[in-house]
C-alpha positions in Angstrom: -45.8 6.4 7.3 -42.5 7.4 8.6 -40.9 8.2 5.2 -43.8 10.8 4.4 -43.1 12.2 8.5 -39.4 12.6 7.6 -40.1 13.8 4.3 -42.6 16.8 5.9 -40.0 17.5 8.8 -37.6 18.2 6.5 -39.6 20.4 4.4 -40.3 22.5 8.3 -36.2 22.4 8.9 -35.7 24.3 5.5 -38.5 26.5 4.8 -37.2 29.5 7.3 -34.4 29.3 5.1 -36.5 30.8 2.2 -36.5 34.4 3.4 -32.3 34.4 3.4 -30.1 37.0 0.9 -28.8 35.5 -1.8 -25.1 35.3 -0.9 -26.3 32.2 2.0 -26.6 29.8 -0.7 -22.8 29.7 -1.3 -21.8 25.9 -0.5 -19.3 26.1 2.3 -17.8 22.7 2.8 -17.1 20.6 6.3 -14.1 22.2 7.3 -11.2 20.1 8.7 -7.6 21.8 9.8 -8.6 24.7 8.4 -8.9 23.5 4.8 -11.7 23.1 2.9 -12.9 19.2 2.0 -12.0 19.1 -2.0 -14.3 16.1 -2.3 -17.2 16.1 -4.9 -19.4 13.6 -5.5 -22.3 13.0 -8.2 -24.0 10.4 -7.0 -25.8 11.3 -4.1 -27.9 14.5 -6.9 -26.5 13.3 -10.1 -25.0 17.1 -10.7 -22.1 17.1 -8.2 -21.8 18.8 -5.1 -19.8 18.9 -1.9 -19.3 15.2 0.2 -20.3 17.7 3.5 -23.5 19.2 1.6 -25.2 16.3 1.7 -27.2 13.6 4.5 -26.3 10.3 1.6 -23.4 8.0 2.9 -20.8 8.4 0.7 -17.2 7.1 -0.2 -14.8 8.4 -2.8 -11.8 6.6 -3.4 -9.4 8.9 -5.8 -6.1 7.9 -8.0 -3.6 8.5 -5.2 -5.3 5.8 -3.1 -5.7 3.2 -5.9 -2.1 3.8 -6.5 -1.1 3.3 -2.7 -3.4 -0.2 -2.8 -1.3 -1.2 -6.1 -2.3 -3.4 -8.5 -5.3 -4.5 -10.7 -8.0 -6.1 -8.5 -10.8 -3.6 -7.9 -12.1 -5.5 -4.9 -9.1 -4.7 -2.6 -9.8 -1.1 -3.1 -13.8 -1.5 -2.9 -13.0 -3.2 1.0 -11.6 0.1 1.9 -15.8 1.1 1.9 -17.9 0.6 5.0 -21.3 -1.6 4.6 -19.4 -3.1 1.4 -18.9 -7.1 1.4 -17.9 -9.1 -1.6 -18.2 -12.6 -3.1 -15.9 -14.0 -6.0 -15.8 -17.6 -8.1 -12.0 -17.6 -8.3 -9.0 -15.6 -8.7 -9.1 -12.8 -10.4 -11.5 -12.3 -13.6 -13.7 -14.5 -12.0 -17.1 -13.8 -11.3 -17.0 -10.6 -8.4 -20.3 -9.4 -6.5 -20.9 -6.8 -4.3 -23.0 -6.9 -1.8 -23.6 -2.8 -0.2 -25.9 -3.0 3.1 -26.9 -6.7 2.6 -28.5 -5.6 -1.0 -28.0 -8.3 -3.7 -25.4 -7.7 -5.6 -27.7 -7.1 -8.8 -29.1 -4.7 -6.4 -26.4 -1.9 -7.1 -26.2 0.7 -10.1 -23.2 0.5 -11.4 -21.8 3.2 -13.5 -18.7 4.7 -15.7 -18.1 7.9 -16.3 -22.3 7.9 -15.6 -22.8 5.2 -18.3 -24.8 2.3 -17.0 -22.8 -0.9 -17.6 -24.8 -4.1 -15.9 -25.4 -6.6 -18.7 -29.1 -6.7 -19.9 -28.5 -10.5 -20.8 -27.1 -11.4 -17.6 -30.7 -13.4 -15.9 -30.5 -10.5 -12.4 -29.0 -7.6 -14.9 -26.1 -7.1 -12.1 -22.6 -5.9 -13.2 -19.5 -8.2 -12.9 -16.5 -6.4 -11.0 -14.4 -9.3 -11.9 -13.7 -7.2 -15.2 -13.1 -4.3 -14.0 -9.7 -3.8 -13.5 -7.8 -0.8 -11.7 -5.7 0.3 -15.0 -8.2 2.4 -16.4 -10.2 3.6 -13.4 -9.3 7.0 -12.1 -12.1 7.4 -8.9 -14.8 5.6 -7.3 -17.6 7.1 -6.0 -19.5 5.2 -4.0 -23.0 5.7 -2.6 -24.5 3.6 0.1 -28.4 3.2 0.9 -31.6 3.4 -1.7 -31.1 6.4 -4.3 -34.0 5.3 -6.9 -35.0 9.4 -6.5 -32.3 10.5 -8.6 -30.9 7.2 -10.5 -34.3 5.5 -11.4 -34.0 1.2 -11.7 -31.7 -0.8 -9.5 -30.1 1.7 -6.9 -31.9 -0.5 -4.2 -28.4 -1.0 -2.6 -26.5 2.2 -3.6 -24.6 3.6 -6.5 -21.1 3.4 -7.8 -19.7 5.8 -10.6 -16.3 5.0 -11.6 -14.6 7.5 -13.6 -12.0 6.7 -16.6 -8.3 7.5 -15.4 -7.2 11.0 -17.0 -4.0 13.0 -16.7 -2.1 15.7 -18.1 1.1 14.4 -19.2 2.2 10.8 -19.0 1.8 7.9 -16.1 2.3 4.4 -16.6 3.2 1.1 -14.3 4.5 -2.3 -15.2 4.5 -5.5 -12.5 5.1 -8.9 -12.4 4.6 -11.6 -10.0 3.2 -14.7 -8.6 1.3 -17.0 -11.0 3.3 -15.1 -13.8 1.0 -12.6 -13.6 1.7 -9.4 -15.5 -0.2 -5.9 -15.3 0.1 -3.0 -17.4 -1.4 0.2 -17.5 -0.3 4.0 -19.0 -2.3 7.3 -19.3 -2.1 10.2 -20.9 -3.7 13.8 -21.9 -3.3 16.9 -23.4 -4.8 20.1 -22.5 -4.9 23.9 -22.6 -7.3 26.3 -20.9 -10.6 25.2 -23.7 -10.1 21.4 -23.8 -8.5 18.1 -22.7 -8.0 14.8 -24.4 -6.7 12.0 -22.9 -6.5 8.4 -23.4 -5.7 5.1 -21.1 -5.3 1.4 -21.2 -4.2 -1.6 -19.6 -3.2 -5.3 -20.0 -3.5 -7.9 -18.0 -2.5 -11.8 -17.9 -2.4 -14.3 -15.6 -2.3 -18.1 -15.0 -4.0 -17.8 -12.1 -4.9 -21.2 -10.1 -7.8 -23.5 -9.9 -10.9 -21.7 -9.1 -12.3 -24.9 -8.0 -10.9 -25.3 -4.1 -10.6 -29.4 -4.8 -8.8 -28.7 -7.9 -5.7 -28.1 -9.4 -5.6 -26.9 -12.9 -4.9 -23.6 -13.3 -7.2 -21.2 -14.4 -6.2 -18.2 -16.1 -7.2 -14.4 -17.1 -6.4 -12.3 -19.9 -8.2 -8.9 -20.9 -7.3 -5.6 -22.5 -9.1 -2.4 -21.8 -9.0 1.2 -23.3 -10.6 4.3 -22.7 -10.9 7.4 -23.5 -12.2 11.5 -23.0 -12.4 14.6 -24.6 -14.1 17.6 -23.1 -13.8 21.0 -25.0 -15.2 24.2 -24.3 -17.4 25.9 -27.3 -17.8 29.3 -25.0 -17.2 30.4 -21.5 -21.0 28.7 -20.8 -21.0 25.8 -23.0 -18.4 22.1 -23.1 -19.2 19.2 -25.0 -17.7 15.9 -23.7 -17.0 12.3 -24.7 -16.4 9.0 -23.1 -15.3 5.6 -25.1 -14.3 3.0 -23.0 -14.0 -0.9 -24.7 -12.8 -4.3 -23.1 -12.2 -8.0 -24.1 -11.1 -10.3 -21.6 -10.1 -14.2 -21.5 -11.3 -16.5 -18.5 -10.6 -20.2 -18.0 -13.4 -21.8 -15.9 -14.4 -24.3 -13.9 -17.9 -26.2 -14.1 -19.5 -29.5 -12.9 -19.1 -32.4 -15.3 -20.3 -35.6 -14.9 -21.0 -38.0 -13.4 -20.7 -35.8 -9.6 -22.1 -32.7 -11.3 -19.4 -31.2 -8.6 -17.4 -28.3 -9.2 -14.0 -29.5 -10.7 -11.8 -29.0 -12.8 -13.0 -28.6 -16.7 -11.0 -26.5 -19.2 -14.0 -24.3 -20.0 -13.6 -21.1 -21.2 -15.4 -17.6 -21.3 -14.7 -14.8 -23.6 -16.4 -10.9 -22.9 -16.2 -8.0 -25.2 -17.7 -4.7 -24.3 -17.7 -1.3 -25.0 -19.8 1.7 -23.5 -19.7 5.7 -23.7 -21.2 8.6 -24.0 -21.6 12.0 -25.6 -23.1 15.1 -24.6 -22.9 19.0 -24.0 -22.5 20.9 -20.4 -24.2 24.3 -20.2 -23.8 26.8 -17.4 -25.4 30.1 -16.3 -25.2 31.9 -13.4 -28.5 30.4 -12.1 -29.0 27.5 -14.8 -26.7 24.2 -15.6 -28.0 21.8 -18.3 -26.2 18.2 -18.4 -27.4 15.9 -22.0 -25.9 13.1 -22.4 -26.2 10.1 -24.8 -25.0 7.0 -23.9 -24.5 3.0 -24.9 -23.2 0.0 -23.6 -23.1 -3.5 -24.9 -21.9 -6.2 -23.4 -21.0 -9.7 -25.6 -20.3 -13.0 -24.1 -19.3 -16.5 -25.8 -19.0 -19.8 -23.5 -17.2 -22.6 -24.8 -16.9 -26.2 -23.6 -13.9 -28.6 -22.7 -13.4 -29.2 -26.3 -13.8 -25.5 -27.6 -17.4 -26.0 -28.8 -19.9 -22.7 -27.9 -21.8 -24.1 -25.0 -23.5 -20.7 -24.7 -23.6 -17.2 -26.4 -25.6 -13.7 -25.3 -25.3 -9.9 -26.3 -27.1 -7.6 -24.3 -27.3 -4.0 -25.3 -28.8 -0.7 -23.8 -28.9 2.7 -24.9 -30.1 6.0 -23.4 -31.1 9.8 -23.5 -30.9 12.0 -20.8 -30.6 15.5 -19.6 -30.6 16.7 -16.0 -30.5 20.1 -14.4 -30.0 22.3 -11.7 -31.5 26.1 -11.0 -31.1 28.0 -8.2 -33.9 29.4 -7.9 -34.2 32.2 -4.4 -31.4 32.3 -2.1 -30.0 29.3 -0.7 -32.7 27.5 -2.6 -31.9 25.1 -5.8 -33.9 22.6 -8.0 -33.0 20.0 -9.4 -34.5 18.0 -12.0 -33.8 15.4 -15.0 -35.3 13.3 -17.3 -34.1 9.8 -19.4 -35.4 7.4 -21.4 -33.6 3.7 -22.2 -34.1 1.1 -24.7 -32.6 -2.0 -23.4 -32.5 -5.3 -25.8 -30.7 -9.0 -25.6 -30.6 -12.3 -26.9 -28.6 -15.7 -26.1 -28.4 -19.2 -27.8 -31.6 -20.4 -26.2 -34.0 -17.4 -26.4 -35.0 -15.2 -29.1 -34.4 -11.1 -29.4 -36.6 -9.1 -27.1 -36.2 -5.5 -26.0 -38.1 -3.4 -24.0 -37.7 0.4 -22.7 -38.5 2.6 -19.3 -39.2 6.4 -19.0 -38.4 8.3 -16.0 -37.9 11.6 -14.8 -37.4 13.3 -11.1 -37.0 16.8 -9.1 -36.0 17.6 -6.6 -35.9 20.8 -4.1 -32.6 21.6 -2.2 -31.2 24.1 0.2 -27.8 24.9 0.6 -27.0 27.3 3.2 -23.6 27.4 5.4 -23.7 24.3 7.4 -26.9 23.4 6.8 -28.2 21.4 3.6 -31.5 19.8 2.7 -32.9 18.3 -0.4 -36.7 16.4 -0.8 -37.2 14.8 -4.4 -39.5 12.1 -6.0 -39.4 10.3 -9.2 -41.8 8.6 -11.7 -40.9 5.9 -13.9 -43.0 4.2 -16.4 -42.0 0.8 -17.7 -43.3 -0.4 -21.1 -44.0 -3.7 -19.6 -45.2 -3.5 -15.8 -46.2 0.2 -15.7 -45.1 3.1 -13.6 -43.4 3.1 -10.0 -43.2 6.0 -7.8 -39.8 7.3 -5.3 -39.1 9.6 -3.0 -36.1 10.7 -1.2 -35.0 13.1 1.4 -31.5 13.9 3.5 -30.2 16.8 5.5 -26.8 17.3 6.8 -25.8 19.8 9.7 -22.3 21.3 10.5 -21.4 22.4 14.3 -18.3 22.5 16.6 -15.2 23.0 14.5 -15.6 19.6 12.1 -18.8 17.8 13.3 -21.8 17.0 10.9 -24.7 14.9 11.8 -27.0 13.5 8.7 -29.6 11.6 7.6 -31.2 10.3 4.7 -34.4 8.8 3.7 -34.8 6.7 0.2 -36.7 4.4 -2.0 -35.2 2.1 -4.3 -36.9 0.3 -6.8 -35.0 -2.7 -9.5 -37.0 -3.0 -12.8 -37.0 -7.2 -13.9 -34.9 -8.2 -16.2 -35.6 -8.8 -19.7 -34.6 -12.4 -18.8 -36.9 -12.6 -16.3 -39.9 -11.4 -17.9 -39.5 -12.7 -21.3 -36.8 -15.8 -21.3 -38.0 -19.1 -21.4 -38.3 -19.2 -17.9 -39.5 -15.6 -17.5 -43.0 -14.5 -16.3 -44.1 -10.8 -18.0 -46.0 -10.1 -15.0 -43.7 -9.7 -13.0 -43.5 -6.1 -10.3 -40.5 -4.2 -9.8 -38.4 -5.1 -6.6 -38.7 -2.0 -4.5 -37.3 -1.2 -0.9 -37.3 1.6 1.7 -34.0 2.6 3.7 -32.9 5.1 5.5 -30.0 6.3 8.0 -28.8 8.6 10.5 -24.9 9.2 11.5 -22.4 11.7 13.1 -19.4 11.9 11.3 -16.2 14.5 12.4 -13.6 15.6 9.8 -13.2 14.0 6.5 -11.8 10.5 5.0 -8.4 10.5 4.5 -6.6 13.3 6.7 -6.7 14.5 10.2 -8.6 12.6 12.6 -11.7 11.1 10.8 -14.8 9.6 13.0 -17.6 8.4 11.6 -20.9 6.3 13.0 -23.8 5.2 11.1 -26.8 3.3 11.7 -29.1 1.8 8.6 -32.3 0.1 7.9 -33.7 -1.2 4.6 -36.4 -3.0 4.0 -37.5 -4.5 0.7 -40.7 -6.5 -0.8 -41.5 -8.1 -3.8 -37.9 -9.7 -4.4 -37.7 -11.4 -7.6 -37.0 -14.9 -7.3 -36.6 -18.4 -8.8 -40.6 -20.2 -8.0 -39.9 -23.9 -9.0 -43.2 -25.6 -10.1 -44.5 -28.0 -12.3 -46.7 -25.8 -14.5 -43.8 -25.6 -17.2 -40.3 -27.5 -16.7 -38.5 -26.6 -13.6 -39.9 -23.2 -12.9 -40.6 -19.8 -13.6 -40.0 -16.3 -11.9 -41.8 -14.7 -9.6 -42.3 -12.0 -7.1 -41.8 -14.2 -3.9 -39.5 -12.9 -1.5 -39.1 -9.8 1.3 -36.1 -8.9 3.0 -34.7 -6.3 5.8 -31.1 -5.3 5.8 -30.0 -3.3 8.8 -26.7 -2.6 11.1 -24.0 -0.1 12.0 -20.8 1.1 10.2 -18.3 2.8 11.9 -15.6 4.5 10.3 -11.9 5.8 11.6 -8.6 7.6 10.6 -6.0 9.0 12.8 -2.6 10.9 12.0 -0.3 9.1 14.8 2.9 10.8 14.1 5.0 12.3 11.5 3.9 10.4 8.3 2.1 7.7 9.6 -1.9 7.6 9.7 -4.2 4.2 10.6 -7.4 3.8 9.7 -10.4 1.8 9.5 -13.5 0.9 8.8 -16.2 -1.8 10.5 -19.8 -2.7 9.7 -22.4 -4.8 11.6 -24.9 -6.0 8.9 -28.1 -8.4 10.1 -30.1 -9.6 7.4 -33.2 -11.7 7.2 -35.1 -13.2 4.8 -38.7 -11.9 6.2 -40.3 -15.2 4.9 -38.5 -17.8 5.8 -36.7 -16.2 8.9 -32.9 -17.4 7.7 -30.0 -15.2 6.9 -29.2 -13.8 3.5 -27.1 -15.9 1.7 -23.2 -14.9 1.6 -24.0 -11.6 3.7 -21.4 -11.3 6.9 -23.0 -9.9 10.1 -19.5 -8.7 10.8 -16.8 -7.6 9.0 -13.9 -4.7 7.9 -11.0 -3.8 6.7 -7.8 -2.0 9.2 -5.3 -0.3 6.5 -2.0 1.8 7.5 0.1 3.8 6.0 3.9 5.3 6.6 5.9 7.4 4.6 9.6 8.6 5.9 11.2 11.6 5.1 13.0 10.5 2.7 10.6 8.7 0.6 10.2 5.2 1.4 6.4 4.5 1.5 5.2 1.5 3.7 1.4 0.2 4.4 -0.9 -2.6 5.4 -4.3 -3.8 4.9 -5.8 -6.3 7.0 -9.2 -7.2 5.8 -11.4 -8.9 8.8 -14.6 -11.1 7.7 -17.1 -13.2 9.7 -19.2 -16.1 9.4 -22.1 -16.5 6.8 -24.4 -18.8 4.7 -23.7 -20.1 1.3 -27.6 -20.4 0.6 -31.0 -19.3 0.9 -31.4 -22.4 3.5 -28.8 -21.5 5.6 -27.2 -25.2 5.5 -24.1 -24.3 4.5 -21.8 -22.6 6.6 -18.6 -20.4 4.9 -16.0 -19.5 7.7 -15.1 -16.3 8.6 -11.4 -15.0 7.6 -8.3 -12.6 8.1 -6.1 -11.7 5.2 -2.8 -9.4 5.4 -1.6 -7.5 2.6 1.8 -5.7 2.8 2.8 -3.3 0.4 5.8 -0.3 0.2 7.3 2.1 -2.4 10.3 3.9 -3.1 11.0 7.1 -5.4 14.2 6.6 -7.4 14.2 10.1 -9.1 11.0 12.7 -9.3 9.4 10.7 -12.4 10.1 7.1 -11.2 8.8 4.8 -8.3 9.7 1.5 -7.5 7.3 -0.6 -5.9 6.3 -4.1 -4.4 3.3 -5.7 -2.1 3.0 -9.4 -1.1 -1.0 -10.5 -0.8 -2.4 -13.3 1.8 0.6 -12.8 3.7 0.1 -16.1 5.9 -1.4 -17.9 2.6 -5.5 -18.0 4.3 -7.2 -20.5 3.0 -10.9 -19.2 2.8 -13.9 -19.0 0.5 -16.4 -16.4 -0.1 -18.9 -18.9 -2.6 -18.8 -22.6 -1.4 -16.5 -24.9 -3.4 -14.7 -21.8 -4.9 -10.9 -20.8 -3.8 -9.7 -18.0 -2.9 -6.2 -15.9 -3.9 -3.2 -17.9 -2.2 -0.6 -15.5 -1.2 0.9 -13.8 -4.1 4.2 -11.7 -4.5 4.6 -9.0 -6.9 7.4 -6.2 -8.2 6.6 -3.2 -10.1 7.7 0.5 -11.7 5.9 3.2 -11.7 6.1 6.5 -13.8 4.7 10.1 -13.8 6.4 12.5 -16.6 
């Protein structure tokens, strides 16, 4: 009941707003020190609008910041994001989660450059951060809370859209360090007032250590990545665009021979190869855009045992048409709108092709006027398999004083089962979607990343018909099934201060209780408390210095809360240093005091780590 009350009270908030002259629909963005905020994001409407124009919870993380962090590890950028917690089997490479709210971490869409990368084959269909590495990412844009309304299956959690690193020009960076890790990376683009073409890549190699804590043989990483973009302009009204982006990456891994079945050390191997992209077209009226895209992604992966036998093989492959839309329609008022279809497919060594496909398509209405924005949308989706599911959404934001916003939002979420899951040999075709409710209400002043930056949020989510593992003896071991609910709910709190000349601290802090709503226990691997402190200096002539201190609490390894994971503090250090106006020296040491923690049980954890590096912009 309360969704449909917030959903009609903020249909009563906007409708005065109908009878306003067409110049009030101009967006006018959250003001802060008399500038306007610059940041745009796409995922909270799929079109792209103004961070201050809408009620979602949103982060953006741009170039300049991922530069600042320094290296190749996506998950010390991703801490910088309140409500965000993360699990990895390893070092780097090896298997990364993210966990947004207390969602699983198969719970969150994933996206590049608005490609959908999660691997069909995979048995939860979540995406591995642990190969996505920082050389070839230009942004994050990160939405937190349920967003099925606009982005359809798994945004139960929230959204990330990373986008491909692009420049006019020339930038590259070369580091070594501990573990005799090395990390590469260049971009480049050319453009002129009709198109732009641009290309990156990166390599990447380490020895790494023993992802097994009681181990010792190392285990390494190795992958390559390339992408690319082209985006040309056929009239003032009309671009056509591009996206290619392909990987192939090297892991040594560690599994649980005989006789213990324990993790240890074993010199297994895992090799993944993937490529996704898009094309489409961009057209633009006055009143009217038009966004079509088509898109693929395919993601390979070969196992191999201690004596380089394939232990295990799957390919899982998805492809997808869709076009979305925006009109603004009277005044302040705009509608958006969009429509998709996807053929998803896979196979491994032990079970057989199958593919499948899903329909959806949303609108949604929006007003935009001055300080003030609303939107209300819902969605239908009809699954080949288990049928349609219906969403709805809704969020308003507010502007007063000289940089204060208050906003809220209200959405459903909704994760289609896997093709694993319904047609695998342990799979169970009638199986329900996962869905969840959530919604949140926070203050925030100023924006992220300059002047003085407040923000408090409270969240609730609540989700039925989880999809988990039933064991039983009607075929061998088991079989899935809808068996689980779950609530998710808590506080994040976000800061940023300018202290003096050059130097700024910030902050972020979440308070996330979970519960499993039929057994009682905590989430497994879900911190009720944790965050990440990060400063940053810069003199006046040059030198850069910063720190990130990254703050975690206790939590449960599994589902029966018997095993207890420690909570944790790790410092990183890290400064630069211009040598000439295209060059940059630069250096960081990781885990300063060399914390010995675990986020999975029986995994380890990066030791400390030192590392040196060049940086270029010509």
């Amino acid at each position: 009941m309360s969704k449909y009350l917030f959903l009609f009270s903020t249909v009563l908030i906007s409708a005065p707003t109908f009878a306003q002259d067409a110049d009030d629909r101009e967006i006018i963005p959250v003001i802060s020190d008399g500038q306007p905020n610059p940041a745009i994001t796409v995922t909270g409407n799929g079109i792209g609008t103004a961070v201050g124009n809408t009620g979602q919870s949103v982060t953006i993380i741009d170039r300049d910041e991922i530069d600042a962090i320094q290296g190749a590890d996506a998950t010390r950028v991703l801490q910088r994001t309140p409500g965000m917690s993360l699990t990895r089997n390893g070092g780097i490479g090896g298997f990364s989660g993210v966990s947004l709210r207390g969602a699983n971490s198969e719970q969150l869409l994933v996206l590049v450059d608005g490609v959908r990368v999660a691997d069909p084959a995979s048995p939860s269909g979540g995406f591995d951060f642990g190969n996505l590495l920082l050389g070839t990412a230009g942004k994050f844009d990160i939405q937190r809370g349920s967003n099925s309304t606009i982005w359809g299956s798994d945004a139960i959690g929230g959204v990330v859209d990373v986008t491909t690193r692009g420049t006019s020009g020339f930038a590259g960076n070369f580091e070594y360090g501990s573990r005799d890790t090395l990390f590469a990376s260049a971009a480049g683009g050319l453009s002129d007032d009709r198109y732009y073409v641009g290309l990156t890549g990166s390599w990447f190699r380490t020895d790494g250590f023993s992802a097994a804590a009681s181990g010792s043989e190392r285990d390494g990483f190795e992958q390559v990545a390339l992408g690319g973009s082209l985006f040309y302009d056929v009239t003032p009204g009309l671009e056509v665009f591009a996206h290619a982006n392909w990987s192939e990456g090297k892991l040594d891994i560690d599994g649980f021979p005989p006789p213990d079945y324990a993790l240890a050390d074993t010199l297994e191997t895992q090799e993944t190869r993937r490529h996704w992209g898009d094309v489409g077209f961009t057209w633009s009226t006055n009143d009217l855009t038009l966004r079509g895209a088509y898109s693929l992604a395919d993601t390979e992966r070969d196992n191999f045992d201690d004596a380089g036998a394939e232990s295990f093989a799957s390919d899982g492959h998805s492809e997808r048409v869709q076009l979305r839309g925006e009109y603004r329609a009277i005044g302040p008022v705009t509608v958006s709108f969009g429509a998709e279809q996807e053929w998803t497919d896979f196979v491994t060594s032990f079970d057989t092709a199958a593919k499948t496909s899903i329909f959806g398509a949303y609108a949604q209405i929006g007003v935009e006027m001055g300080r003030f924005a609303a939107h209300v949308g819902s969605r239908i989706d009809d699954h080949e398999l288990f049928g349609t599911n219906g969403s709805y959404g809704a969020d308003l934001s507010y502007g007063f004083g000289e940089d204060w916003r208050v906003k809220a939002s209200l959405g459903e979420g909704f994760k289609a089962p896997t093709l694993f899951q319904l047609l695998s040999f342990y799979g169970n075709a009638d199986l329900q979607p996962e869905e969840s409710t959530s919604f949140d209400l926070g203050v925030e002043k100023g924006e992220r990343g300059r002047g003085t930056h407040l923000a408090l949020t409270g969240f609730r989510r609540d989700s039925k018909d989880l999809i988990g593992f039933a064991f039983s003896t009607a075929r061998p071991f088991g079989f899935y099934d809808n068996t689980a609910r779950a609530r998710a709910q808590g506080i994040e709190a976000e800061a940023g201060f300018d202290l003096a000349e050059g130097l700024r601290l910030s902050g972020v802090y979440s308070f996330v209780d979970t519960e499993d709503r039929i057994s009682g226990n905590d989430l497994a691997r879900r911190p009720q408390h944790f965050g990440t402190i990060f400063a940053d200096y810069q003199a006046p002539f040059g030198l850069k210095l910063g720190a990130d201190l990254r703050i975690v609490g206790k939590s449960y390894d599994d589902a029966g809360n018997f095993t207890r994971l420690g909570g944790y503090e790790v410092l990183d250090l890290r400064a630069a240093m211009p040598v000439s106006e295209a060059f940059e020296v630069y250096g960081r040491v990781e885990n300063v005091f060399d914390t010995d923690y675990q986020t999975a049980s029986g995994y380890a954890s990066t030791p400390r780590g030192v590392f040196a590096g060049v940086r270029a912009k010509l």
